[in-house]
N, C-alpha and C positions, 0 to 999 in steps of 0.2 A: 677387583680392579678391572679384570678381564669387560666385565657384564657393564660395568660403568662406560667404559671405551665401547662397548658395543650397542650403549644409550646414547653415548655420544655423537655416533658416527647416525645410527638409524635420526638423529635429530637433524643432523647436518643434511642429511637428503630429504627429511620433509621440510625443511628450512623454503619460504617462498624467497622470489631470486630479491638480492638487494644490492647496496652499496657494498663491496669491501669496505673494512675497519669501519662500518658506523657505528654506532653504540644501542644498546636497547633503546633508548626515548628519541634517538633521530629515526629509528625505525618505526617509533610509536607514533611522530611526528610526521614522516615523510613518505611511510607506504605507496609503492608505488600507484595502487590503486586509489590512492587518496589525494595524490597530488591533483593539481588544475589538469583538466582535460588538452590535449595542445589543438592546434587549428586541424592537424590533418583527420583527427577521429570526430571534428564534431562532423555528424551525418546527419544530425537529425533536424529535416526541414521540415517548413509550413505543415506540407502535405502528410509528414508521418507523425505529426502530432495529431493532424485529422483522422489520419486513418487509424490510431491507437485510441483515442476515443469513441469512436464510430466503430472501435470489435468492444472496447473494454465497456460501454453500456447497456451489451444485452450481457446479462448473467440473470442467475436462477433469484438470488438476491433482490437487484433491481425490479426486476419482471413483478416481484410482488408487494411493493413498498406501498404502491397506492392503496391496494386490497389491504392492508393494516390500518389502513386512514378510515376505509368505507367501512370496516368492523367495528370502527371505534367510534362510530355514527357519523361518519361527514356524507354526504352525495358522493355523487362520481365524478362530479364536475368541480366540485370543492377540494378533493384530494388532487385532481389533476392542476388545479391552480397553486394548491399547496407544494407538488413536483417542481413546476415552473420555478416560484420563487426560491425555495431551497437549494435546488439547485443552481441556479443562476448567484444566489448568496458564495452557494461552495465553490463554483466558479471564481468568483472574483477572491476568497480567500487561497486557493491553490494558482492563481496566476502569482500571489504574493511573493511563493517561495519559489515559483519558479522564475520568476525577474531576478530572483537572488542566485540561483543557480546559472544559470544562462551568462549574466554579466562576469559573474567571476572564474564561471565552471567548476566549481565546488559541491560536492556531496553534503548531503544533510549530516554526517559524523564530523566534518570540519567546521559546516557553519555554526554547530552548536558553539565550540570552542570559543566563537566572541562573547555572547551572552550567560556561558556561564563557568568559562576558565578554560585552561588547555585538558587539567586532568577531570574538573568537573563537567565535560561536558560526557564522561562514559555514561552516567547517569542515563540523561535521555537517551544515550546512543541506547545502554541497557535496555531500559524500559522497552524502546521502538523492538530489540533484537527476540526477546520475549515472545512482543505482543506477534510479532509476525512469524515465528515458528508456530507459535498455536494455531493463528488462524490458517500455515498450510494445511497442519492436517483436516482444519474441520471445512475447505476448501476442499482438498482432496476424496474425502470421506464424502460431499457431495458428486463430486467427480465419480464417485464409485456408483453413487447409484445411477447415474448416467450411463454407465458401461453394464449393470444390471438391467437398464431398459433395451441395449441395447443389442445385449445378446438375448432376452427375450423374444425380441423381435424374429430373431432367426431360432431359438430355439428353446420352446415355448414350456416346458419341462424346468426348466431352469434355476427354478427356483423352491422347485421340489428337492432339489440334491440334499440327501441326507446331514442333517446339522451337528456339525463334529465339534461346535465350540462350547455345549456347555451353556454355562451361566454367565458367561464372559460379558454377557450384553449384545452381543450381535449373532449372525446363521453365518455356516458355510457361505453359503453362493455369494452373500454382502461383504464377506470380509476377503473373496477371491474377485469382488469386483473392483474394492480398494486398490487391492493390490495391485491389478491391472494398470487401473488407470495413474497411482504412484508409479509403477515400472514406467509407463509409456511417456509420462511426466519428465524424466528423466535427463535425457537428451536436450531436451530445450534448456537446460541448465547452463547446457557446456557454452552455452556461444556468448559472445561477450557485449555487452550493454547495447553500447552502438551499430553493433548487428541486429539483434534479434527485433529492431525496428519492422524487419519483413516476414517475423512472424504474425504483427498486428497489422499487416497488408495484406496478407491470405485471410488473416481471420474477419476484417472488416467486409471482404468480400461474403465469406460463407456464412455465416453467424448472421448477419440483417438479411441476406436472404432466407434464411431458413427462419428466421421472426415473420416475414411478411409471410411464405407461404404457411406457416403454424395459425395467423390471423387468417386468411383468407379459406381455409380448413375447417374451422372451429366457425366462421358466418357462415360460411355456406352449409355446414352441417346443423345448425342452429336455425336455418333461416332469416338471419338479423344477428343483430347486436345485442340479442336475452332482455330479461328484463330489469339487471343494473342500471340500466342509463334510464328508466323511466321514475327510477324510483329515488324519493326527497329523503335529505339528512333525518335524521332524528333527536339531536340535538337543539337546546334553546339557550338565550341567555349566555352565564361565565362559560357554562362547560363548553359552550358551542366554541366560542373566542378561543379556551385553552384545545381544546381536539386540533383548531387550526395554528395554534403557536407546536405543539406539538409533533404535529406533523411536518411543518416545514422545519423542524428541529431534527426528525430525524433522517431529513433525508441529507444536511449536513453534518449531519455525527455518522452517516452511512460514509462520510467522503473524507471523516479525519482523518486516517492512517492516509491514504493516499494524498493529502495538501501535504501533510511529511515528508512523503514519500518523493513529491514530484521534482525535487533539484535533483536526486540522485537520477532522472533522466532528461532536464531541461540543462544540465550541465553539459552536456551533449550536442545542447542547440546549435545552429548556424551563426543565431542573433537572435539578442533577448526579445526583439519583435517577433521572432517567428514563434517563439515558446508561449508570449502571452497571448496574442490576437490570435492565434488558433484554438489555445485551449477556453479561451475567453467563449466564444460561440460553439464551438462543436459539444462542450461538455452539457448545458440546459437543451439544448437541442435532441440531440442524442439521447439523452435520461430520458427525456419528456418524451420521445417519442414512444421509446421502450418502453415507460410505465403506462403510457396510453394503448397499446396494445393489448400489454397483462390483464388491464380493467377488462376489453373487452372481452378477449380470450376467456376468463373468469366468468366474465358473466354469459360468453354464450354458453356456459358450461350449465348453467342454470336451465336451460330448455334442453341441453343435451341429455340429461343425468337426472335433474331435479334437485343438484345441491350444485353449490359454488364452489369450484375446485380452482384455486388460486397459484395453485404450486403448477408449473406446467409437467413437472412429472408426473404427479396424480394423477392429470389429466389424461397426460400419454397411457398411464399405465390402465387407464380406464379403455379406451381406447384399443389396446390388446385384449383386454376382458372382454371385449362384449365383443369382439368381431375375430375371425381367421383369415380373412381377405389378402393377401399377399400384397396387392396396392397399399393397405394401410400398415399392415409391416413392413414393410420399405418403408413409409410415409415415416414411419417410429424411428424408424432406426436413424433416419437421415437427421430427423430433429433431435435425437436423443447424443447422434454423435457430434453435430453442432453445439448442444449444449455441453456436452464433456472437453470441448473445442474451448468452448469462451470459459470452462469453469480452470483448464490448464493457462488461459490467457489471464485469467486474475490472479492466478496462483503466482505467475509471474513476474508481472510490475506493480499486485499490493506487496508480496511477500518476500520471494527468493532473492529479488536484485535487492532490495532494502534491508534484509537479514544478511548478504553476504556483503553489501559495503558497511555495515555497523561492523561485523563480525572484525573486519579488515581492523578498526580499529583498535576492539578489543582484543584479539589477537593476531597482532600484524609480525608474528616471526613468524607462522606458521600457516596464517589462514590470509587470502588473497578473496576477490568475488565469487570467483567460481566454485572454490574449495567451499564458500559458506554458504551459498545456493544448497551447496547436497549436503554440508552440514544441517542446517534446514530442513530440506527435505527427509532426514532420517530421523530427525526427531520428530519432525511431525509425524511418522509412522510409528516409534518408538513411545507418543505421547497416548495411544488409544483413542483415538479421536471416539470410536463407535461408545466408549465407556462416559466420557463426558458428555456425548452428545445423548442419551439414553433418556427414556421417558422420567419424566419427574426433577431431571436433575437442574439444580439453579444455575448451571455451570454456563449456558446460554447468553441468560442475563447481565451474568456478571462482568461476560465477555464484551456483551456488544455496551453494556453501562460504562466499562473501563474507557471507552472513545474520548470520554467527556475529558476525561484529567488530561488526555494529548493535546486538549484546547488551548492547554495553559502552557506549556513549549511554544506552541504558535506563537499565543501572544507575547511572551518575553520575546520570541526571537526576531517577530515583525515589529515590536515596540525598539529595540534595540538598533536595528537596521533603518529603518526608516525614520523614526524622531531621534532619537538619539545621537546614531552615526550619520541619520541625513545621506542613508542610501551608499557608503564608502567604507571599506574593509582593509587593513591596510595587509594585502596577503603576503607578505615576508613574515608577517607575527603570527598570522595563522599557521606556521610551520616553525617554529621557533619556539624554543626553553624556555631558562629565567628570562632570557630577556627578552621574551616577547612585552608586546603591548595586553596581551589578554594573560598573562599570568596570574594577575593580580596575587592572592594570598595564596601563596603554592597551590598555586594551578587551581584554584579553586573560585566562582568569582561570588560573593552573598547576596552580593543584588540582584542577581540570578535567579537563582534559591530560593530568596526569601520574596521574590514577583512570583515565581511560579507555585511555593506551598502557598501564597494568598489565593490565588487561581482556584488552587485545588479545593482551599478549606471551604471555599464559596459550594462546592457542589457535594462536600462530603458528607451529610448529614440528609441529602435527597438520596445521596448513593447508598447509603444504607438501607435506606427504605424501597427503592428497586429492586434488594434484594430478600424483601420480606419482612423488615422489621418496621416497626410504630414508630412514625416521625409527625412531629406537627405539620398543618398544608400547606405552613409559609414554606416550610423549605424542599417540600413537593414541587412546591411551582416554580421556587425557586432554580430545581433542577432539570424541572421541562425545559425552562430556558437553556438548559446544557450547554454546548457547546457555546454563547455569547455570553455565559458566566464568567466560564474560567477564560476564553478569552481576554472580555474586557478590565476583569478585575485585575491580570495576571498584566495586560499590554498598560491600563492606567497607573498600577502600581509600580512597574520599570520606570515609568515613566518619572514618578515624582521621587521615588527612590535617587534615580541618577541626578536629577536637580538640587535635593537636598546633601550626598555625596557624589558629588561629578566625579566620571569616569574620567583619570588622564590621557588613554589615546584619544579622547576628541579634541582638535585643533588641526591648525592650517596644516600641518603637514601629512597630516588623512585626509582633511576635504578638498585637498589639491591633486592627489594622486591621476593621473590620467590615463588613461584607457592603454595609451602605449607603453606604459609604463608596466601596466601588467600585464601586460604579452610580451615585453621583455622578461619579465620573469618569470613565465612560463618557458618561455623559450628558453632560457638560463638553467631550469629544471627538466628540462628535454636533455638538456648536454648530462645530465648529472644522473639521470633515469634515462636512455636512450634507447629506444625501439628499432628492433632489425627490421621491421616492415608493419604499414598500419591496417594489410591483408591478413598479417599471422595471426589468429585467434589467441592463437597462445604466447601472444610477443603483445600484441596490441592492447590486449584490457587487462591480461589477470597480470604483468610484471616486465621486469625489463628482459635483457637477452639474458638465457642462461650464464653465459661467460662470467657475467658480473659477479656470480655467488662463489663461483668454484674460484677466482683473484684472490682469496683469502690473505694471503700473501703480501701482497702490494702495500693494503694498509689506507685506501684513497678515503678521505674527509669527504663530505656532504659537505656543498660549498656553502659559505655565512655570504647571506644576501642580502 
């Protein structure tokens, strides 16, 4: 009994702060961190969705998207045209969800809850919480070797230190670089959404500069621009046509988790203009210019070395091999910490902020943003990034192949929102029980479901064979098309779905709802959630004031709105 009373009590303090007397499903519903954002924390204008773009498109990722294009026989000029379009494509699909964000200030674990139930949308929430613990570590695990180049730099030995790990898949010195750069990771955790806007305002600064001086380095060490840019595709005919559906396929399936991703920080916004017309141009911009770069960089590597070294670390690491020059070790270290700079800014707004508002849902007695950020972050240290990532292993593949089936969320939730609801949420049901308007079959909704396993099964028979097994070519190609598979099959089949059984929250008393109407009821959820200050980090994003949990007593109801 004792031990019971003392699971009790340790539960009670890890408890995040809530209502007095709510019940588990108002808490499952109403999470502080889940509610609409109020006027006084949106912060995020024009300019810091510019400058969040402008750090988040130089990474090591991007940097080499084109060189997979030119491998795969395009030109240099045909991969770069391929950037252009894909990304401008991925652009206009990620303004999608962020007009959905912005308008109503809603995270991506509440928008699911229209299109596919209050309790069916853990699902997606799932899947998204998953896919983004994994890819921190194998983010971080990048990260690491950045901080490996970058204590090389100063201490050239380094990678001699004796290897205490065995068989384990990775040495000493790479698994004490990880670590490094997981510890230093850390801290950027703790600040809360609408803060850490001015981490992406430091890093847009350093990170494009250290792109241009890494280019300006790599020609003038080269003499020119190598000899990629002079040299034609290899490709003719179909295969030519598929290498360029291909390519502009993945540099959209490079940007699915983050179209997910983006309401949980355009909820933020000042005004849904400011969320979409920034991100609208900065993101083709931005990518295109990085992967323009990569090319050349790449290829002056080709007169430097005599091979094409497309990874900018390879390059770096080359780099330290062949010279002792003190200028060029500075020169290393500055690029190598810029890149462990931009590889902690992806870690950031692909993973930890999108892992820790899912987490909020799926466990909102206990786990708030911030708590699921570093839930996050320990699994993904916890997961062995260096063990899946290890030569041979398909674990890669299957990684970056999984993108394609987030298509099919998109598309049910952009088919839903905009044809369906005709762009209108009625947000009192988005936080409500049985009787919400999105409950449909206990909390579950099939039209959801059964748009999104259509989505899926469109690409599942390519994705098998991605992963090494015999598929016929119809459904190869059918899967280069990836991401506009399970989109469209997943946004057309909502679509006729809902017509042949119409959903009942469509009608005049949803497509009337008006803008002040829900800023009333935000504002009504401010009195109910109240914040001591929207400076307190710890008051402002992760919950309300302490006071409110330790009222146990009282007994107060979550107001029925």
């Amino acid at each position: 009994m004792e031990f019971k009373k003392l699971l009790s009590k340790i539960a009670y303090y890890l408890e995040v702060e809530h209502v007095p007397g709510s019940t588990q499903l108002e808490r499952y519903l109403r999470s502080s961190d889940l509610l609409p954002v109020e006027p006084a924390r949106r912060q995020w204008h024009f300019k810091n969705f510019v400058f969040f773009w402008l750090a988040e498109c130089i990474n090591i990722n991007t940097w080499m998207v084109a060189s997979t294009m030119i491998q795969g026989g395009l030109s240099w000029w045909e991969a770069w045209v391929c950037v252009w379009i894909g990304f401008i494509i991925a652009a206009s699909f990620l303004v999608l969800a962020a007009h959905i964000g912005a308008t109503y200030h809603i995270g991506f674990p509440v928008i699911v809850r229209a299109p596919f139930g209050i309790f069916g949308a853990l699902w997606p929430v799932l899947n998204r919480t998953v896919m983004a613990c994994i890819w921190y570590g194998v983010q971080a695990w990048i990260g690491g070797e950045c901080v490996t180049l970058m204590i090389r730099a100063i201490w050239p030995s380094y990678v001699n230190m004796k290897n205490t790990m065995g068989s384990s898949g990775t040495t000493t010195y790479a698994w004490v670089s990880f670590f490094i750069f997981w510890l230093c990771s850390l801290p950027a955790l703790w600040f809360p959404v609408h803060k850490i806007r001015h981490l992406f305002t430091v890093k847009s600064v350093i990170v494009p500069i250290a792109a241009i001086l890494f280019f300006v380095w790599a020609v003038v060490k080269a003499h020119g621009l190598g000899p990629i840019v002079n040299q034609s595709g290899t490709l003719h005919g179909s295969d030519h046509v598929w290498a360029w559906i291909k390519g502009i396929m993945s540099c959209i399936c490079s940007f699915c988790t983050l179209i997910l991703n983006n309401a949980d920080f355009s909820r933020f916004a000042s005004s849904p203009k400011t969320a979409v017309l920034s991100q609208l141009v900065t993101i083709p911009l931005g990518f295109g210019v990085t992967c323009f770069i990569g090319l050349i960089v790449g290829s002056a590597s080709q007169t430097i070395y005599g091979k094409s070294l497309w990874d900018p670390l390879e390059l770096l690491s080359e780099f330290l091999y062949h010279t002792h020059s003190h200028a060029v070790r500075t020169g290393v270290f500055f690029l190598a910490f810029s890149f462990a700079f931009a590889q902690l800014g992806v870690n950031v707004s692909a993973n930890s902020v999108s892992a820790g508002s899912d987490m909020t849902a799926l466990f909102p007695r206990f786990i708030n943003i911030r708590r699921g950020s570093y839930v996050c972050a320990i699994v993904g240290i916890a997961m062995c990034p260096w063990k899946l990532l290890s030569s041979g292993s398909k674990f890669t593949t299957v990684l970056s192949a999984y993108s394609v089936f987030l298509s099919s969320f998109c598309g049910t939730i952009s088919a839903d929102y905009f044809i369906v609801r005709k762009g209108y949420y009625s947000l009192p049901d988005l936080f409500e029980g049985k009787n919400s308007a999105y409950w449909y079959h206990f909390g579950v909704s099939w039209r959801g479901f059964l748009a999104y396993l259509l989505g899926v099964g469109i690409n599942i028979v390519g994705f098998v064979g991605a992963v090494g097994a015999t598929v016929p070519e119809t459904a190869t190609h059918i899967y280069d098309l990836s991401f506009f598979g399970g989109f469209i099959v997943s946004f057309v089949a909502y679509i006729i779905i809902c017509t042949i059984a119409p959903i009942k929250p469509v009608g005049d008393k949803y497509l009337t709802e008006p803008v002040s109407e829900i800023e009333a009821y935000i504002s009504d959820l401010s009195h109910v959630f109240p914040r001591s200050s929207v400076d307190d980090d710890a008051s402002s994003s992760q919950g309300t004031t302490p006071s409110l949990k330790k009222e146990s007593d009282v007994g107060m109801e979550i107001k029925s709105l």
